[in-house]
C-alpha positions in Angstrom: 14.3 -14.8 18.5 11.0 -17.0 19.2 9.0 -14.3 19.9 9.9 -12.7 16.2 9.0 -16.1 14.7 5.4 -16.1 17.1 5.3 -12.6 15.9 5.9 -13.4 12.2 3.8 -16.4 12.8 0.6 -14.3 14.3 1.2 -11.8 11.0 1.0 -14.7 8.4 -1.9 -16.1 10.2 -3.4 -12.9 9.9 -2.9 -11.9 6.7 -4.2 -15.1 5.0 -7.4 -14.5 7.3 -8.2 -11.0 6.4 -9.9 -11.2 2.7 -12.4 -13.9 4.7 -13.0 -11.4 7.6 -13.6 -9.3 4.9 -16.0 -10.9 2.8 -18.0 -12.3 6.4 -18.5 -8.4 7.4 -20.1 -7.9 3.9 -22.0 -10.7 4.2 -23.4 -9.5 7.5 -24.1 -5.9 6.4 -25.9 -7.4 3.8 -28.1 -9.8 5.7 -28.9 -6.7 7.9 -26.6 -8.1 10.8 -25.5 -5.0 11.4 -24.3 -5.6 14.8 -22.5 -9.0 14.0 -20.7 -6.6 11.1 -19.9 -3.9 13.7 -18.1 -6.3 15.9 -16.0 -8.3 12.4 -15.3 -4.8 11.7 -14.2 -3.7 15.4 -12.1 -6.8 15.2 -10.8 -5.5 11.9 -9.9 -1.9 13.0 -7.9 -3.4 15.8 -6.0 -6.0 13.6 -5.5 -2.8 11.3 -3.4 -0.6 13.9 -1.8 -4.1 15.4 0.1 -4.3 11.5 0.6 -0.4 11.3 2.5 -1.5 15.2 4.4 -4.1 13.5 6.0 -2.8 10.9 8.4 -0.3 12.3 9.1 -4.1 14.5 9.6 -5.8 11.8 11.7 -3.1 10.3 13.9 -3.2 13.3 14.7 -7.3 12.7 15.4 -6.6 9.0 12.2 -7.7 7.7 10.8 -5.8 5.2 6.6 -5.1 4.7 5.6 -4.2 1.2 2.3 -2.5 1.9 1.7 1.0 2.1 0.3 2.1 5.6 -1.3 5.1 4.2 -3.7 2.6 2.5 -4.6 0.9 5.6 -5.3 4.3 6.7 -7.0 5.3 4.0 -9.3 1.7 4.7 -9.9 3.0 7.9 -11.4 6.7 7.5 -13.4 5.4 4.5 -14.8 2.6 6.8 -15.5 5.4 9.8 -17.5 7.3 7.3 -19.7 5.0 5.9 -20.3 3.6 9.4 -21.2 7.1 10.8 -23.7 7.4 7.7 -24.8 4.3 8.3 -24.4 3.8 4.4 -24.2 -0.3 5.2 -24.1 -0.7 1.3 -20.8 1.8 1.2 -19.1 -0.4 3.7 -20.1 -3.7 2.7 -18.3 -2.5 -1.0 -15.6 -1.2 0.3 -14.6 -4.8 2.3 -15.4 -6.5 -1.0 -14.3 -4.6 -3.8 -11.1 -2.7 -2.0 -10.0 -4.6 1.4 -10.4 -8.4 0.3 -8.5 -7.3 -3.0 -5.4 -6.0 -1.2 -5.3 -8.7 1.2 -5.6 -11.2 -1.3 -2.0 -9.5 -2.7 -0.1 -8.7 0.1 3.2 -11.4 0.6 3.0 -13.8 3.9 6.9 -13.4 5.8 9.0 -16.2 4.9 10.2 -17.8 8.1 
């Protein structure tokens, strides 16, 4: 069972991160950092598919996510096609005005 609770652990910790990671890749994009945004947002596709992983997990112990995986997917093909535009402006709104908004809502796991 302690590896759930690290697991749980790592998910909290990375919920309450995300609308920060968010808001820093907008930042960069809009400083023209463009390659200090393209790693936050590498980092941020990664942690992306790690929570569509851990909800069938999750699932399995009894526990319950509340988001909607088709969102995070939805996140992800909107982010791959303002990045292969390189519409920086289209990206940068879409952390701010759609990502860091969900985040901000979705429910840490009571341990």
């Amino acid at each position: 069972m302690t590896d759930l609770q690290e697991v749980i652990a790592s998910y909290n910790e990375y919920i309450y991160n995300i609308p920060h990671g968010a808001q820093y890749i907008a930042e960069q994009l809009a400083d023209g950092k463009h390659d200090d945004a393209l790693l936050a947002v590498q980092d941020f596709s990664e942690g992306m598919i790690w929570l569509m992983e851990l909800k069938p997990l999750l699932k399995e112990h009894n526990i319950e996510l509340n988001f909607p995986i088709e969102q995070i997917q939805m996140f992800l093909t909107e982010i791959n096609e303002g990045l292969s535009k390189k519409d920086w402006v289209l990206v940068a709104d879409l952390f701010v005005y759609e990502i860091k908004p969900f985040f901000e809502e979705q429910v840490q796991i009571i341990q």
